[in-house]
C-alpha positions in Angstrom: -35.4 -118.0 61.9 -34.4 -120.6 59.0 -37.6 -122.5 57.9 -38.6 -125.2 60.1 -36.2 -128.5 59.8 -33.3 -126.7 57.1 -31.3 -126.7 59.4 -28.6 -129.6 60.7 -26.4 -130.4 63.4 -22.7 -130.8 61.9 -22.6 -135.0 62.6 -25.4 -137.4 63.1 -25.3 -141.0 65.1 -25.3 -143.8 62.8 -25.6 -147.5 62.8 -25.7 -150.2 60.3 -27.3 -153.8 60.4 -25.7 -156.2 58.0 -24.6 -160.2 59.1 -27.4 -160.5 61.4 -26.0 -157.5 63.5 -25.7 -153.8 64.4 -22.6 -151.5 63.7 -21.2 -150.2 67.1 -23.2 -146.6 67.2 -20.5 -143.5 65.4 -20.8 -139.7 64.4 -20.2 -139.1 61.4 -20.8 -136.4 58.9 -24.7 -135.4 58.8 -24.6 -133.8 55.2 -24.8 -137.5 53.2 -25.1 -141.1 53.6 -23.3 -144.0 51.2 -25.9 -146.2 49.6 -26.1 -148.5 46.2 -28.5 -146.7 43.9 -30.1 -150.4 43.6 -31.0 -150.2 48.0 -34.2 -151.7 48.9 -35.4 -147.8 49.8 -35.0 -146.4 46.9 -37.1 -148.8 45.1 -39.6 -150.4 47.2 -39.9 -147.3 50.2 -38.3 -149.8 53.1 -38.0 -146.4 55.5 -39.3 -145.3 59.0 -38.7 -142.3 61.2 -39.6 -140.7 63.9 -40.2 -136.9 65.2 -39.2 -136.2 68.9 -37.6 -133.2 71.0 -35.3 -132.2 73.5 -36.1 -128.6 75.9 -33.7 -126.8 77.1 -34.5 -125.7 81.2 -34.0 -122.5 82.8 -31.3 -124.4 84.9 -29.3 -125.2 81.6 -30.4 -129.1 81.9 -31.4 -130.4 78.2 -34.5 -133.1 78.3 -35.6 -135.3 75.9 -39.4 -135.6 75.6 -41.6 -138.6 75.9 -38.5 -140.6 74.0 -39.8 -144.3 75.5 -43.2 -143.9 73.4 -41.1 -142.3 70.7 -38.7 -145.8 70.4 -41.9 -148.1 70.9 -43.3 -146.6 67.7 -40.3 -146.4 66.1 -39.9 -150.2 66.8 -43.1 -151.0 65.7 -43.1 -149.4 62.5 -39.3 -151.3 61.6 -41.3 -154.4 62.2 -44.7 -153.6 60.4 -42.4 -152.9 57.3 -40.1 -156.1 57.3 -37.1 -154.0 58.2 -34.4 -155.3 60.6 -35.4 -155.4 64.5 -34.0 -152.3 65.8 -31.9 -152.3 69.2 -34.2 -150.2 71.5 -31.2 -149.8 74.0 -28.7 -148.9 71.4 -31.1 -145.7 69.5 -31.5 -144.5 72.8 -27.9 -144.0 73.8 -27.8 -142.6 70.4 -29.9 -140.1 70.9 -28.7 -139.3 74.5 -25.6 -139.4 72.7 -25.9 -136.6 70.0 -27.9 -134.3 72.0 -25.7 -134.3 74.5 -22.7 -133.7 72.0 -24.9 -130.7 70.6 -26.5 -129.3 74.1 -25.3 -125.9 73.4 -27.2 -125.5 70.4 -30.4 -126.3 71.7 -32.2 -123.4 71.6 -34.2 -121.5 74.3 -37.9 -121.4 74.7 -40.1 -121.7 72.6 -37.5 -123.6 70.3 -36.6 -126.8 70.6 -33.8 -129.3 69.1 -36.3 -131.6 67.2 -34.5 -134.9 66.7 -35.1 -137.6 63.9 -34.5 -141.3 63.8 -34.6 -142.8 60.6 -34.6 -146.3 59.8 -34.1 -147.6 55.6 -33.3 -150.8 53.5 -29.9 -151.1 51.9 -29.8 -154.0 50.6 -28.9 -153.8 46.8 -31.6 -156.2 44.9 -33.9 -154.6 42.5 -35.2 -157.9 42.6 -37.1 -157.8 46.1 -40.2 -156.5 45.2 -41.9 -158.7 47.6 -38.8 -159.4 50.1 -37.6 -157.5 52.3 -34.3 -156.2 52.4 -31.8 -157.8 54.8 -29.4 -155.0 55.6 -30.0 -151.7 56.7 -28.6 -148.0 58.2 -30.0 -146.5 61.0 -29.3 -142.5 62.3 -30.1 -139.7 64.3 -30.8 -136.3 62.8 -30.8 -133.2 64.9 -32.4 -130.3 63.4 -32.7 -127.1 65.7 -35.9 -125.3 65.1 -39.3 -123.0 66.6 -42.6 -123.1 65.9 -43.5 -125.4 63.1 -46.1 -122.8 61.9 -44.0 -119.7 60.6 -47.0 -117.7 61.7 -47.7 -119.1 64.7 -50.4 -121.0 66.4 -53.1 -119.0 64.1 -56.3 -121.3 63.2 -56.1 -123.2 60.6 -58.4 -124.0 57.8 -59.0 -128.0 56.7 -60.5 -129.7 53.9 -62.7 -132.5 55.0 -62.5 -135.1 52.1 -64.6 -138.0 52.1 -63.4 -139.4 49.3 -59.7 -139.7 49.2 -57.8 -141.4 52.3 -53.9 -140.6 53.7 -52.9 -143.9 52.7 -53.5 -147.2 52.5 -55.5 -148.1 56.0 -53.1 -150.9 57.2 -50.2 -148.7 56.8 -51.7 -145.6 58.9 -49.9 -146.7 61.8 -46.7 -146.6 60.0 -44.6 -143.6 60.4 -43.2 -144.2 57.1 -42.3 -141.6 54.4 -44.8 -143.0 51.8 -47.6 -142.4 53.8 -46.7 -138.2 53.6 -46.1 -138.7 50.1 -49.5 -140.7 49.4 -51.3 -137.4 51.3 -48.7 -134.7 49.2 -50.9 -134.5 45.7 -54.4 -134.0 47.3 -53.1 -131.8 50.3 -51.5 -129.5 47.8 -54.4 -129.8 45.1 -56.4 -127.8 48.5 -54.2 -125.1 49.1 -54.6 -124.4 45.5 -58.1 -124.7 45.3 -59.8 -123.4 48.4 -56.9 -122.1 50.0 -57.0 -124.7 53.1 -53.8 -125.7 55.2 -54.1 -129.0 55.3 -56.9 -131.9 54.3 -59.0 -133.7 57.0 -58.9 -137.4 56.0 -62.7 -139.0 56.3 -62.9 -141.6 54.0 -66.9 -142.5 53.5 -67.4 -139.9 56.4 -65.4 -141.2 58.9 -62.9 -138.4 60.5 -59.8 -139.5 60.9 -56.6 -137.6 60.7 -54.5 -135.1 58.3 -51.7 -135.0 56.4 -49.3 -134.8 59.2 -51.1 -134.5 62.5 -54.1 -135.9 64.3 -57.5 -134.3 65.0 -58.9 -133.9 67.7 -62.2 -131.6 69.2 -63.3 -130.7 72.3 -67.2 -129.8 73.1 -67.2 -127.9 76.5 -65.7 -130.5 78.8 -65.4 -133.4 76.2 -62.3 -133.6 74.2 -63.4 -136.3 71.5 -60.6 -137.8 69.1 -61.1 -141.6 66.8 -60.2 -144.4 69.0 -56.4 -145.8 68.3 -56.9 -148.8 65.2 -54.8 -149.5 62.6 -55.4 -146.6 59.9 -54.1 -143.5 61.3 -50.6 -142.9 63.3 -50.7 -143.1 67.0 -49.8 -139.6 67.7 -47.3 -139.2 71.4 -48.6 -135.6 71.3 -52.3 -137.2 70.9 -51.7 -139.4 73.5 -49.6 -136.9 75.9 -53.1 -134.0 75.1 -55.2 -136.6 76.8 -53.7 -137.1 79.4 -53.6 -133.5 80.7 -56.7 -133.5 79.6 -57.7 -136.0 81.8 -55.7 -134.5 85.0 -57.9 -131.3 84.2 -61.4 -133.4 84.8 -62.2 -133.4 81.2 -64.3 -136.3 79.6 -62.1 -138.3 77.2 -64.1 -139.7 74.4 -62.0 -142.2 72.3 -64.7 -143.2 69.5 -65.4 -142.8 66.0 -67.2 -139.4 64.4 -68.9 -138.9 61.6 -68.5 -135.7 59.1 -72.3 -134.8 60.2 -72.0 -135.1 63.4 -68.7 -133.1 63.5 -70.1 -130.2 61.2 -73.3 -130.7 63.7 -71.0 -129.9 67.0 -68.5 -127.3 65.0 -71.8 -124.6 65.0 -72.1 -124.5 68.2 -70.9 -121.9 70.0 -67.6 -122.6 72.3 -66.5 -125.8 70.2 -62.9 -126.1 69.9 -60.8 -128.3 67.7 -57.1 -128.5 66.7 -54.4 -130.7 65.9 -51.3 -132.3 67.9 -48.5 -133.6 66.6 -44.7 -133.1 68.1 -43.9 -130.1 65.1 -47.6 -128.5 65.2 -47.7 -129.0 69.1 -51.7 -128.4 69.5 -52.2 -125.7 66.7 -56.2 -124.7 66.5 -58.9 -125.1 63.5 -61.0 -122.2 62.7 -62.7 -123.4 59.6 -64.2 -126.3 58.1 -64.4 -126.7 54.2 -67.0 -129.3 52.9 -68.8 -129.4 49.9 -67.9 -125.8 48.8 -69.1 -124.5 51.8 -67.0 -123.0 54.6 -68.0 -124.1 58.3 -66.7 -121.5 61.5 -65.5 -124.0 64.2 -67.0 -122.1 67.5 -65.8 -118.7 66.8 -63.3 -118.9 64.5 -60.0 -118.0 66.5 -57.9 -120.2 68.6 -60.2 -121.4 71.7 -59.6 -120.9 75.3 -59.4 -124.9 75.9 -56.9 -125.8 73.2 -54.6 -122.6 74.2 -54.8 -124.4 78.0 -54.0 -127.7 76.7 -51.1 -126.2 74.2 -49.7 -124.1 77.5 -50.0 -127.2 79.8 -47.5 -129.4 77.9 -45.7 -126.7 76.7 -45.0 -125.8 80.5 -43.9 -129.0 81.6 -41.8 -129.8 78.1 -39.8 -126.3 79.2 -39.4 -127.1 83.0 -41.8 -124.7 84.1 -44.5 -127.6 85.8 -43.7 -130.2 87.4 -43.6 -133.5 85.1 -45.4 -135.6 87.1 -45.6 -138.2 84.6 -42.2 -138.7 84.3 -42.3 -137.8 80.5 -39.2 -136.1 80.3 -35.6 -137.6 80.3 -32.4 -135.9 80.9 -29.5 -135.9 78.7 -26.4 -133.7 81.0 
């Protein structure tokens, strides 16, 4: 299997907004897009995307997953950054649309064709430092893959930093490439150091999220996670884990936490905690690093809770439970 995301669908949906308007919706070629070297993008980071996927069903049907909370996002974070009001209506047919030209190539269990809407400023001015740019191109990546983690769903190990944050805390809701890029130095900085797989964002002790997926833990029937504000991206995996969580009788607990008090819970025994996001799924956490010192989460290995959770939206994502929350949307 090609790593995760190198490979691309032959054409891509595309759309452009220039004279107060949006192209009619085309495939064209998905190896490269025409910009000026001067666009908005390029210079002041006018982009948004999003991350979603479509399942392929015993029957043969294809679905697309959760895509309503996907657009709403997607929407949001075109607005936050001054870009050009997408077309909610139109980016769905375009999705529907290339997914169903590439159905055959979605793969089978436990793959998925991951799909990405991306959203930049074209406008050539070098001069718009604080303006935002009035045109822009809009399209639809496919990118067939499996499991984001080559290795599978082993625990991971995170760096808790208290010092350094993602990015800047009004842009956290932002699915915006700077963010990643803003998290890339002191993520990579920790592989190197203490060998850790991704950094735990708690700025002056405040657990947030990571690089590229949210936290969450779960303390025998608790599942705890920082309430929605904001400084951190609202994660549709996030938000689709509690849920199930909730239809299993678990407590849902939607507040802040501390570093202490998440070291203080992470010794006891049976302690879970993991991270969701549409690539990692609900991947578990089997060690804390903080202050040179290594901290066991429960026992180390993937826990029983997080696997149930993991399995529960897997299952309905492939078909095999019944989607009772009317998450999934077909494409043929």
């Amino acid at each position: 299997m090609a790593v995760f995301g190198t490979v691309f669908m032959p054409e891509m949906a595309l759309t452009r907004f220039e004279n107060d308007s949006w192209s009619d919706s085309q495939f064209v070629s998905s190896d490269s897009i025409q910009m000026h070297p001067g666009a908005h993008v390029l210079h002041y980071s006018s982009t948004c995307f999003e991350g979603l996927k479509a399942f392929r069903h015993q029957d043969g049907g294809i679905y697309v997953f959760r895509m309503d909370q996907n657009l709403n996002r997607f929407e949001q974070s075109s607005r936050l950054l001054n870009l050009p009001e997408i077309d909610k209506a139109q980016v769905e047919k375009m999705i529907l649309d290339v997914v169903g030209k590439y159905a055959n190539d979605v793969p089978e269990p436990p793959g998925s064709m991951y799909i990405r809407p991306t959203h930049v400023g074209t406008e050539a001015s070098i001069g718009k430092a604080a303006a935002p740019s009035l045109t822009s191109l809009l399209y639809v990546l496919l990118s067939p893959v499996g499991d984001y983690f080559s290795s599978g769903a082993k625990p991971l190990r995170l760096l808790l930093d208290e010092t350094g944050m993602r990015c800047s805390p009004h842009m956290g809701m932002i699915k915006s490439g700077g963010n990643y890029a803003s998290a890339l130095g002191p993520i990579l900085e920790a592989r190197a150091s203490v060998q850790a797989d991704q950094i735990l964002f708690c700025p002056n002790g405040d657990v947030q999220e990571t690089g590229a997926a949210n936290f969450i833990l779960i303390d025998g029937n608790e599942i705890i996670t920082k309430a929605l504000d904001s400084s951190f991206l609202h994660g549709v995996t996030r938000g689709s884990i509690l849920t199930l969580a909730a239809d299993l009788g678990m407590t849902i607990s939607e507040r802040n936490i501390s570093v202490d008090e998440l070291l203080e819970r992470a010794s006891k025994p049976g302690v879970e905690a993991a991270l969701s996001g549409t690539a990692a799924v609900l991947t578990p956490v089997g060690t804390f690093i903080h202050n040179d010192k290594e901290h066991t989460v429960g026992s180390g290995e993937a826990g029983p809770t997080t696997m149930k959770l993991r399995q529960a939206l897997n299952d309905i994502q492939w078909g095999k439970a019944p989607d009772k929350h009317n998450w999934l949307v077909k494409v043929n």
